[in-house]
N, C-alpha and C positions, 0 to 999 in steps of 0.2 A: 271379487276377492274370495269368495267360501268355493268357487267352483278353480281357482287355484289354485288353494290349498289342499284341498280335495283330487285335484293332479298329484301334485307333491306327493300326498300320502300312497296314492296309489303306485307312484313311480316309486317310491321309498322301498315299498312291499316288495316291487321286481326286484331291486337292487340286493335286499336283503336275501331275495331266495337267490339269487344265483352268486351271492358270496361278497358284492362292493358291500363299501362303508356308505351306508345310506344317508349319513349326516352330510356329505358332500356336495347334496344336494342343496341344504339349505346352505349354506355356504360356512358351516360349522368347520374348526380346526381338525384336518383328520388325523392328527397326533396328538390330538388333546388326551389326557388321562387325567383330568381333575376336574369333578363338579364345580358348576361357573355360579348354580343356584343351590346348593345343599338347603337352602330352608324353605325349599318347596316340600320336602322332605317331612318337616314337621309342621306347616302349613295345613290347616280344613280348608279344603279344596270345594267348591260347589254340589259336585258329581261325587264327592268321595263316597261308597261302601263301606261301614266301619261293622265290622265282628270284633264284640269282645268288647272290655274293660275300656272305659278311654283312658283311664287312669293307669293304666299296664303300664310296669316298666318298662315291659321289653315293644317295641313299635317296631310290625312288618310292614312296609309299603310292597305290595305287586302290582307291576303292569302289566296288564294282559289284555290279549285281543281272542275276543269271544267266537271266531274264527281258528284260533289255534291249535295245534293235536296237541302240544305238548305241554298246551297251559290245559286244554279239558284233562291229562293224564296228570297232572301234577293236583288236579283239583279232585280230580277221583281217589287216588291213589296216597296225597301227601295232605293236603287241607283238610280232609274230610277229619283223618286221625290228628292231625296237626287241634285242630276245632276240641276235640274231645277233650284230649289231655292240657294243651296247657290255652287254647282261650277261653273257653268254657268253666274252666275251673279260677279266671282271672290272671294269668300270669303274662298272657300276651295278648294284645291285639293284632290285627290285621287291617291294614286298611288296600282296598282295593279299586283300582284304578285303570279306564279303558286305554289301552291303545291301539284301535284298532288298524289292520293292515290290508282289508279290504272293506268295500262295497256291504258285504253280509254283515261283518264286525261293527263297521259303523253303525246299520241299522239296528243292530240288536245292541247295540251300546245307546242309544235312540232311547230306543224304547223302552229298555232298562231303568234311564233316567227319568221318563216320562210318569213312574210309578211314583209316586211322593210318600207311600209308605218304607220305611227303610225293610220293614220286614218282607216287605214284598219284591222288593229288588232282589234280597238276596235270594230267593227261595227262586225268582226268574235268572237268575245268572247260574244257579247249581241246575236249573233245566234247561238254558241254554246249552251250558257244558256235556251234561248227561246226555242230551238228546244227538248234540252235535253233527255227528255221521246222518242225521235224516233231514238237516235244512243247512247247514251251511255251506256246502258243497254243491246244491242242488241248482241248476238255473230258474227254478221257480220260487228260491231263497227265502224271495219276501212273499210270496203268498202263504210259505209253508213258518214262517217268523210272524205272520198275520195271527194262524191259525192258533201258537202257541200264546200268545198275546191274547187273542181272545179266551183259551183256557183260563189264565191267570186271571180277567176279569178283564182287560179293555177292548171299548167296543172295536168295532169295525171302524167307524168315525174316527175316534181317536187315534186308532191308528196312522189311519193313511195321516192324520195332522201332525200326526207327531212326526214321520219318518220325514215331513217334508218341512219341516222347523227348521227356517235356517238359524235364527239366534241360536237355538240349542244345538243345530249341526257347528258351527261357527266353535262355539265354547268348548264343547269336546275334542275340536280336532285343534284348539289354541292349547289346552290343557296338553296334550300328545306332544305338538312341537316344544312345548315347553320344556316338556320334560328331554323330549330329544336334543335338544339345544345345549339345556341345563345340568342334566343330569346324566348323560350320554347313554340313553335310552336307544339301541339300537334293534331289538330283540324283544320274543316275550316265549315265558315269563322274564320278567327283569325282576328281580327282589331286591331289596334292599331292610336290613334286620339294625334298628336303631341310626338309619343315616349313613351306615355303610353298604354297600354292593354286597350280595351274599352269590359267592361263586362255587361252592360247595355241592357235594351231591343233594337232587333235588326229590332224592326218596324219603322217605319218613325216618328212616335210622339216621340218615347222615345230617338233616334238616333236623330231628329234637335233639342228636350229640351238642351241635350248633349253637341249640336253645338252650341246652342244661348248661353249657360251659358259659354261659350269660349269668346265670345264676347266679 
Protein backbone atom coordinates (compact mmCIF):
# COMPACT_ATOMS: atom_id res chain seq x y z
CA UNK A 1 0.00 0.00 0.00
CA UNK A 2 2.56 2.94 1.16
CA UNK A 3 4.95 1.81 -1.73
CA UNK A 4 1.75 2.67 -4.09
CA UNK A 5 0.97 5.62 -2.96
CA UNK A 6 4.24 6.58 -2.86
CA UNK A 7 4.17 5.78 -7.03
CA UNK A 8 1.08 7.90 -7.12
CA UNK A 9 2.75 10.84 -5.68
CA UNK A 10 5.77 10.54 -7.56
CA UNK A 11 3.86 10.17 -10.88
CA UNK A 12 1.57 13.16 -9.66
CA UNK A 13 4.86 15.24 -9.39
CA UNK A 14 5.60 14.32 -13.38
CA UNK A 15 2.20 15.15 -14.36
CA UNK A 16 2.22 18.33 -12.51
CA UNK A 17 5.56 19.61 -14.09
CA UNK A 18 4.86 18.83 -17.47
CA UNK A 19 1.32 20.66 -17.31
CA UNK A 20 -1.75 17.38 -16.88
CA UNK A 21 -4.12 17.54 -14.13
CA UNK A 22 -2.67 15.33 -11.65
CA UNK A 23 -5.73 14.44 -9.84
CA UNK A 24 -6.59 12.13 -12.80
CA UNK A 25 -4.61 10.00 -11.45
CA UNK A 26 -6.33 9.29 -8.42
CA UNK A 27 -9.37 8.85 -10.31
CA UNK A 28 -10.57 12.46 -8.98
CA UNK A 29 -13.33 14.63 -11.33
CA UNK A 30 -10.97 16.56 -13.69
CA UNK A 31 -13.86 19.27 -13.93
CA UNK A 32 -14.42 19.36 -10.54
CA UNK A 33 -14.25 23.08 -9.11
CA UNK A 34 -15.78 22.64 -5.70
CA UNK A 35 -14.08 21.44 -2.46
CA UNK A 36 -15.69 17.79 -1.70
CA UNK A 37 -13.90 18.22 2.13
CA UNK A 38 -13.79 22.09 3.03
CA UNK A 39 -13.62 21.05 6.72
CA UNK A 40 -10.33 19.68 6.56
CA UNK A 41 -9.72 23.30 6.24
CA UNK A 42 -10.58 24.08 9.69
CA UNK A 43 -9.75 20.60 11.02
CA UNK A 44 -6.16 20.12 13.60
CA UNK A 45 -4.70 17.89 11.49
CA UNK A 46 -1.83 15.55 13.25
CA UNK A 47 1.22 17.03 11.23
CA UNK A 48 -0.13 20.45 11.32
CA UNK A 49 2.58 23.50 11.78
CA UNK A 50 0.64 26.30 13.50
CA UNK A 51 2.30 30.08 13.55
CA UNK A 52 0.45 32.49 15.48
CA UNK A 53 -2.75 33.00 17.50
CA UNK A 54 -4.99 29.79 17.30
CA UNK A 55 -7.53 32.05 18.20
CA UNK A 56 -6.84 34.61 14.88
CA UNK A 57 -9.61 35.51 13.09
CA UNK A 58 -8.15 35.37 10.01
CA UNK A 59 -6.87 31.30 9.21
CA UNK A 60 -4.08 30.75 6.44
CA UNK A 61 -3.81 27.04 5.45
CA UNK A 62 -0.57 26.33 2.93
CA UNK A 63 0.44 23.40 1.26
CA UNK A 64 3.70 23.14 0.39
CA UNK A 65 6.37 20.87 -0.53
CA UNK A 66 9.69 21.35 1.03
CA UNK A 67 11.20 20.59 -2.48
CA UNK A 68 9.65 23.60 -4.07
CA UNK A 69 11.47 26.98 -5.56
CA UNK A 70 8.45 28.86 -5.34
CA UNK A 71 7.11 27.71 -1.94
CA UNK A 72 11.17 28.45 -0.57
CA UNK A 73 10.56 32.17 -2.37
CA UNK A 74 7.17 32.72 -1.06
CA UNK A 75 8.54 31.68 2.32
CA UNK A 76 11.69 34.02 1.98
CA UNK A 77 10.16 36.75 0.44
CA UNK A 78 6.18 36.80 1.72
CA UNK A 79 5.88 34.72 5.21
CA UNK A 80 8.82 36.02 6.69
CA UNK A 81 7.14 39.83 6.47
CA UNK A 82 3.79 38.26 6.42
CA UNK A 83 4.96 36.60 10.39
CA UNK A 84 5.87 40.19 11.47
CA UNK A 85 3.09 42.33 10.74
CA UNK A 86 0.07 40.57 11.21
CA UNK A 87 0.82 36.79 13.02
CA UNK A 88 3.03 37.91 15.24
CA UNK A 89 1.17 40.80 16.39
CA UNK A 90 -2.21 38.20 16.58
CA UNK A 91 -4.22 38.98 13.66
CA UNK A 92 -3.56 35.88 11.62
CA UNK A 93 -2.46 32.47 11.91
CA UNK A 94 -0.97 30.17 9.52
CA UNK A 95 -1.12 26.86 9.49
CA UNK A 96 1.18 24.76 7.40
CA UNK A 97 0.98 21.63 5.80
CA UNK A 98 3.41 19.07 3.73
CA UNK A 99 2.67 18.11 0.36
CA UNK A 100 5.40 16.90 -0.81
CA UNK A 101 6.20 16.13 -4.69
CA UNK A 102 9.13 14.30 -4.48
CA UNK A 103 11.39 11.67 -2.76
CA UNK A 104 13.54 14.79 -0.89
CA UNK A 105 10.12 16.49 0.14
CA UNK A 106 8.87 13.50 1.69
CA UNK A 107 11.98 12.97 3.54
CA UNK A 108 12.27 16.34 4.80
CA UNK A 109 8.64 16.49 5.56
CA UNK A 110 9.64 13.11 7.67
CA UNK A 111 11.67 14.40 9.61
CA UNK A 112 10.15 17.65 10.26
CA UNK A 113 7.50 15.80 11.76
CA UNK A 114 9.70 13.62 13.74
CA UNK A 115 10.59 16.73 15.85
CA UNK A 116 7.75 16.90 18.53
CA UNK A 117 8.71 20.24 19.74
CA UNK A 118 6.53 22.70 17.58
CA UNK A 119 9.18 25.27 17.90
CA UNK A 120 11.57 23.21 16.48
CA UNK A 121 9.68 22.13 13.28
CA UNK A 122 9.33 25.52 12.53
CA UNK A 123 12.73 26.82 12.90
CA UNK A 124 13.72 23.26 10.65
CA UNK A 125 11.16 23.98 7.90
CA UNK A 126 12.59 27.92 7.52
CA UNK A 127 16.12 25.94 7.17
CA UNK A 128 14.88 23.64 4.97
CA UNK A 129 13.62 26.32 2.81
CA UNK A 130 16.53 28.79 3.30
CA UNK A 131 19.10 26.21 2.53
CA UNK A 132 17.09 24.64 -0.29
CA UNK A 133 19.48 25.04 -3.31
CA UNK A 134 22.29 22.81 -1.24
CA UNK A 135 20.19 19.50 -0.49
CA UNK A 136 17.26 19.20 -2.32
CA UNK A 137 18.42 19.02 -5.70
CA UNK A 138 21.34 17.11 -4.92
CA UNK A 139 21.61 13.06 -5.47
CA UNK A 140 23.17 12.78 -2.10
CA UNK A 141 19.60 14.61 -0.69
CA UNK A 142 19.38 12.39 2.21
CA UNK A 143 22.80 12.42 3.47
CA UNK A 144 23.04 16.25 3.01
CA UNK A 145 18.96 16.27 5.00
CA UNK A 146 20.95 13.79 7.53
CA UNK A 147 23.47 16.45 8.08
CA UNK A 148 20.87 19.19 8.59
CA UNK A 149 18.86 17.11 11.02
CA UNK A 150 21.69 16.37 13.05
CA UNK A 151 22.40 20.47 13.29
CA UNK A 152 18.88 20.80 14.60
CA UNK A 153 19.59 18.06 17.29
CA UNK A 154 18.64 14.50 15.94
CA UNK A 155 20.88 11.93 16.08
CA UNK A 156 22.14 9.89 13.35
CA UNK A 157 19.94 6.89 14.73
CA UNK A 158 16.91 8.81 14.68
CA UNK A 159 17.28 9.68 11.53
CA UNK A 160 17.66 6.89 9.44
CA UNK A 161 14.39 5.56 11.81
CA UNK A 162 12.45 8.20 11.16
CA UNK A 163 13.02 8.42 7.19
CA UNK A 164 12.14 4.75 7.17
CA UNK A 165 8.64 5.10 9.38
CA UNK A 166 6.20 3.81 7.39
CA UNK A 167 3.13 4.58 9.81
CA UNK A 168 4.44 8.16 9.66
CA UNK A 169 5.34 7.87 5.69
CA UNK A 170 1.81 6.40 5.32
CA UNK A 171 -0.01 9.54 7.35
CA UNK A 172 1.66 12.31 5.40
CA UNK A 173 1.21 11.11 2.24
CA UNK A 174 -2.84 10.18 3.34
CA UNK A 175 -2.93 13.78 4.53
CA UNK A 176 -1.54 14.96 0.81
CA UNK A 177 -4.20 12.83 -1.00
CA UNK A 178 -6.63 14.06 1.02
CA UNK A 179 -6.15 17.19 0.54
CA UNK A 180 -5.71 16.50 -3.25
CA UNK A 181 -8.98 14.59 -3.50
CA UNK A 182 -10.69 17.10 -1.23
CA UNK A 183 -9.68 20.28 -1.67
CA UNK A 184 -8.33 20.18 -5.18
CA UNK A 185 -4.73 20.58 -4.15
CA UNK A 186 -2.89 20.30 -7.30
CA UNK A 187 0.14 22.67 -6.90
CA UNK A 188 2.34 24.33 -4.15
CA UNK A 189 2.16 26.79 -2.55
CA UNK A 190 -1.66 26.17 -2.45
CA UNK A 191 -3.15 28.70 0.15
CA UNK A 192 -6.08 28.94 1.24
CA UNK A 193 -7.05 32.40 3.71
CA UNK A 194 -10.24 31.52 5.86
CA UNK A 195 -11.42 28.22 3.77
CA UNK A 196 -11.17 29.99 0.55
CA UNK A 197 -8.44 29.33 -2.16
CA UNK A 198 -6.33 32.43 -2.28
CA UNK A 199 -5.39 33.03 -6.05
CA UNK A 200 -4.09 36.49 -5.66
CA UNK A 201 -0.49 37.73 -6.10
CA UNK A 202 1.82 35.74 -3.88
CA UNK A 203 4.21 38.90 -3.02
CA UNK A 204 3.85 40.71 0.30
CA UNK A 205 2.01 43.83 -1.11
CA UNK A 206 -0.65 41.88 -2.93
CA UNK A 207 -0.90 39.03 -0.02
CA UNK A 208 -1.36 41.89 3.18
CA UNK A 209 -3.91 44.10 0.57
CA UNK A 210 -5.72 40.64 0.81
CA UNK A 211 -5.37 40.45 4.62
CA UNK A 212 -6.26 44.15 5.38
CA UNK A 213 -9.42 43.76 3.20
CA UNK A 214 -10.41 40.92 5.79
CA UNK A 215 -10.27 43.29 8.41
Amino acid sequence: MMKNKFFAVALMAVLVMFGFNAQAIEGVDDNSTEMTTPELLTQELDNDVVYGNKDAAITIVEYASLSCSHCANFYETTFKQIKKDYIDTGKVKLVYRHFPLNLPALQGGLVVNCFKDEDARKKLIGTLFESQGNWAYTNDFSLKLKNIARIAGMSNEDFDNCISDTEGEEKLLDGQLKAQQGLLVKSTPTIFVNGQPYIGARTYEGFSKYLDNLM
